[in-house]
C-alpha positions as CSV (number, residue, x, y, z in Angstrom):
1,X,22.1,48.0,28.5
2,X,23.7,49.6,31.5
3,X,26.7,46.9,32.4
4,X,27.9,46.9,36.2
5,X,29.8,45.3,38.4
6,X,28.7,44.0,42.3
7,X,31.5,43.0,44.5
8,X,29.9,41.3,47.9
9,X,32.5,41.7,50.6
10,X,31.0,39.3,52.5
11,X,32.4,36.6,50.0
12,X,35.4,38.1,49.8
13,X,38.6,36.0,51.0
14,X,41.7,37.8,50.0
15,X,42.7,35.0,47.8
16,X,43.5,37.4,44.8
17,X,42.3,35.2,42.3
18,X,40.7,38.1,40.8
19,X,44.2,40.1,40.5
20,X,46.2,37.2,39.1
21,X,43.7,36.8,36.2
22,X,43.5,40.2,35.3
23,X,47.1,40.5,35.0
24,X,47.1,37.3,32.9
25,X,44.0,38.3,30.6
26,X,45.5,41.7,30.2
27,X,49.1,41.6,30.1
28,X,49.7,44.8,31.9
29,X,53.2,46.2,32.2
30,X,55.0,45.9,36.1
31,X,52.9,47.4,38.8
32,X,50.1,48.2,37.0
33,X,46.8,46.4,38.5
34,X,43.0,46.9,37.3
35,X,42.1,44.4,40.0
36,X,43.6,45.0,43.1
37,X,42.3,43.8,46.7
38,X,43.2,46.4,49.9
39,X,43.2,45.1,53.3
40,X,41.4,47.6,54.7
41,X,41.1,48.2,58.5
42,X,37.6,50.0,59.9
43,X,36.4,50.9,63.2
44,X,37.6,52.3,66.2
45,X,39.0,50.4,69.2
46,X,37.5,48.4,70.9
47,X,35.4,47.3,67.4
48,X,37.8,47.0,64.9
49,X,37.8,44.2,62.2
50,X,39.9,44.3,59.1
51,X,38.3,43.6,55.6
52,X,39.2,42.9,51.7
53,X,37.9,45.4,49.5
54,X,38.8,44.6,45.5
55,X,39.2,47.9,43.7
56,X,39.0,48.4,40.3
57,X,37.6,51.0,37.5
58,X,34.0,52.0,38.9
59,X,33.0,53.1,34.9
60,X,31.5,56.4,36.3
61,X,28.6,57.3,34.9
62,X,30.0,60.9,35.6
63,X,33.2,60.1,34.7
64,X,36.3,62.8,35.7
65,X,38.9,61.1,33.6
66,X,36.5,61.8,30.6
67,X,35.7,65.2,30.9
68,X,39.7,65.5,31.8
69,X,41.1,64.4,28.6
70,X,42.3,67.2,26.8
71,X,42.9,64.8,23.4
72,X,38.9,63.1,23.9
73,X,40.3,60.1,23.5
74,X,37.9,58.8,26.8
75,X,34.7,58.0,25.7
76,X,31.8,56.0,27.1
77,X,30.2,52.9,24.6
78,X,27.0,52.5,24.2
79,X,26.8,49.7,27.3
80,X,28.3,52.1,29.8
81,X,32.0,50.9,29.4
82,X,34.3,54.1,29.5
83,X,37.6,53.1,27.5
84,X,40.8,55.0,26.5
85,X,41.8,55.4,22.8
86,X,45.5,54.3,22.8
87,X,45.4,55.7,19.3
88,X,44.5,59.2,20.3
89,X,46.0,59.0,24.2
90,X,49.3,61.0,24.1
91,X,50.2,60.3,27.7
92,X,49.3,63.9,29.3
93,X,48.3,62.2,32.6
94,X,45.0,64.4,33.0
95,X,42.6,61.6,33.4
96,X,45.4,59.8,36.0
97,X,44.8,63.5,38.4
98,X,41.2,63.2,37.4
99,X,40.5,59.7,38.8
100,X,39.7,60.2,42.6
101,X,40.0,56.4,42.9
102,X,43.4,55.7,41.2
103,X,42.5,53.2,38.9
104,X,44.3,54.6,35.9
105,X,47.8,54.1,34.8
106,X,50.5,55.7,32.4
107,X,52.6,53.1,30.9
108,X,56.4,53.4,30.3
109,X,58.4,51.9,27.9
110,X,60.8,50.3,30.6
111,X,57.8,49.1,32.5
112,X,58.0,45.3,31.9
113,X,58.8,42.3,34.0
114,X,60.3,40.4,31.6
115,X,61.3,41.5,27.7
116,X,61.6,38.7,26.0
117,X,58.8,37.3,27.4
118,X,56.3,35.3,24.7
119,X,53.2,36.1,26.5
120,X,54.4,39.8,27.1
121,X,55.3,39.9,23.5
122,X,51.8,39.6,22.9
123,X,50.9,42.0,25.5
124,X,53.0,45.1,24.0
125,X,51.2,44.2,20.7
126,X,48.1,45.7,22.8
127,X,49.6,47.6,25.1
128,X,51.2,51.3,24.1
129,X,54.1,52.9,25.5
130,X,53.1,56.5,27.3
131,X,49.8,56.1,27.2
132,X,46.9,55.8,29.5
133,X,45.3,52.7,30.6
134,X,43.0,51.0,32.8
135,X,40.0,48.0,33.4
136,X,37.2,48.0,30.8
137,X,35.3,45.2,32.4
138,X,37.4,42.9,30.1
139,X,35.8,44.8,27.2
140,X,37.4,42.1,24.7
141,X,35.8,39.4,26.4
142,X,32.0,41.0,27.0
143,X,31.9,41.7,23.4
144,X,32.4,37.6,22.8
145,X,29.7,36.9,25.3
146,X,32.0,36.2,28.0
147,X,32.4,37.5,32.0
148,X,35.5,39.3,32.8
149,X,38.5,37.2,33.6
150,X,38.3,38.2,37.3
151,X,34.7,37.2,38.1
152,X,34.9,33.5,36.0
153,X,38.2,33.4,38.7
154,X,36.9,34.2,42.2
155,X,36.2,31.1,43.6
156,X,34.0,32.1,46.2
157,X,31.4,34.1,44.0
158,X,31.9,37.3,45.5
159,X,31.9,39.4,41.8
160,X,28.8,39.3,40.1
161,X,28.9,40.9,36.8
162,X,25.7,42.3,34.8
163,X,23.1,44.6,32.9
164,X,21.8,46.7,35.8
165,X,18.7,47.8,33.6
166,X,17.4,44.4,33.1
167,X,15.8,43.0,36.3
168,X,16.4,39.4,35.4
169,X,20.1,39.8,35.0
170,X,22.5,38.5,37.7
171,X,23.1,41.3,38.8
172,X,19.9,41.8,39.0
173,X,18.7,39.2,41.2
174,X,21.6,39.0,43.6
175,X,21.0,42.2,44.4
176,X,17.0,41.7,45.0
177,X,18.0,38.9,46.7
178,X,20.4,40.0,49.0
179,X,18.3,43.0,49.6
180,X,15.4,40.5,50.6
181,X,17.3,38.1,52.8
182,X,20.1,40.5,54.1
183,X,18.6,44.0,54.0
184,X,21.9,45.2,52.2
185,X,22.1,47.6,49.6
186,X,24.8,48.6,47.4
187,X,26.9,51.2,47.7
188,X,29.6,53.1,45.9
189,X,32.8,54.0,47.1
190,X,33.3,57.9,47.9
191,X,29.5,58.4,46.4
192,X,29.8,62.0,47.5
193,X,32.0,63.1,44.6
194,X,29.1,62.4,42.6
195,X,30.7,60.4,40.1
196,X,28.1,57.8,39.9
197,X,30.0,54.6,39.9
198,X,28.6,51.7,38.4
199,X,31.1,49.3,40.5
200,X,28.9,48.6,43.6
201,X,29.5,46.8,46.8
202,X,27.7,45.0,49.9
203,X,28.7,45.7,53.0
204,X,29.5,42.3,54.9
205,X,26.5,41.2,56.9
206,X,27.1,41.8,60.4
207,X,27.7,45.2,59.2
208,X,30.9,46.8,60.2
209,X,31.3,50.7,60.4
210,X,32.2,51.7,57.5
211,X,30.8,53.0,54.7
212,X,34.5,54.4,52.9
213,X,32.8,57.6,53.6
214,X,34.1,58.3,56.9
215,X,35.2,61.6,58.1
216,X,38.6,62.2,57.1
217,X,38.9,60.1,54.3
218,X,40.6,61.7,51.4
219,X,39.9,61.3,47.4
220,X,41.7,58.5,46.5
221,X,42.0,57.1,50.2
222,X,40.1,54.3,50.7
């Protein structure tokens, strides 16, 4: 099993369902997102159009926060999910230089909205403080059978979640689908760092220029 994501920007509102729930399913600490959605202007005048793109951990098959980690506490499971060991993470930041995408965090002791919040409560019973964290593809739901909390949100369908090596997936078959009807194909974002992201996207149908690739875009610029 090979477990991957497919975000269809064509579906793609804004709405930030998708962040909401995360933060909600997770209990992450102040201004730390797995699921965030940039409003993202490509093109050059005259043809410019501005687009949501959600962002969240691409669970590189080549992953540079996991050959970063001076303590190993990265590792990849068997399905493809990279996760960090809060018991052996002791908050050296290497993976959070390593990520080219930005998608991990160090948390902070201070770092909450609320402190006497119930459902944070909760939350700190998961969540160490200087340590390392990011999205797992809602790990602690796929391993009851269930979708990640930001796909069973979106309420346009735009995240389709799946096993990429079996061809009667969902992921699957959108992605033969839309390659049938629409002629897309997914892409990765910045694919020339050869990380090998297993969070894949398609492009909106009428095709706008950009492939967040462009000349002059940076590591961790999207």
């Amino acid at each position: 099993m090979k477990l991957g994501f497919l975000v269809d920007l064509q579906r793609c509102i804004g709405c930030d369902m998708c962040t909401i729930a995360c933060k909600q399913e997770n209990g992450t600490p102040a201004d730390v997102f797995f699921a965030r959605v940039l409003n993202v202007e490509a093109g050059e005048y005259p043809s410019v159009r501005r687009f949501y793109l959600p962002v969240l951990c691409n669970q590189c098959e080549d992953a540079p926060c996991l050959k970063a980690c001076p303590n190993k506490a990265i590792f990849r499971r068997e399905d493809g999910i990279v996760i960090i060991d809060q018991d052996r993470c002791k908050g050296a930041g290497a993976c959070v230089s390593a990520c080219p995408y930005g998608n991990i965090y160090l948390t902070s002791e201070n770092q909450w909205y609320t402190p006497d919040s119930p459902h944070e409560a909760v939350a700190k019973e998961r969540v160490k403080d200087h340590v390392a964290m990011k999205c797992t593809y809602c790990a602690q739901r796929v391993d009851n059978g269930l979708e990640p909390a930001c796909v069973v949100a979106c309420p346009t369908d735009a995240r389709i979640f799946g096993d990429l090596d079996d061809p009667d997936s969902k992921i699957s078959r959108y992605i033969a689908e839309q390659k049938e009807s629409t002629d897309r194909e997914p892409f990765g974002l910045l694919e020339q760092l050869g990380t090998q992201p297993k969070t894949r996207y398609l492009a909106p149908v009428n095709k706008p220029e950009v492939c967040l690739e462009t000349e002059g875009t940076k590591e961790g610029e999207y």
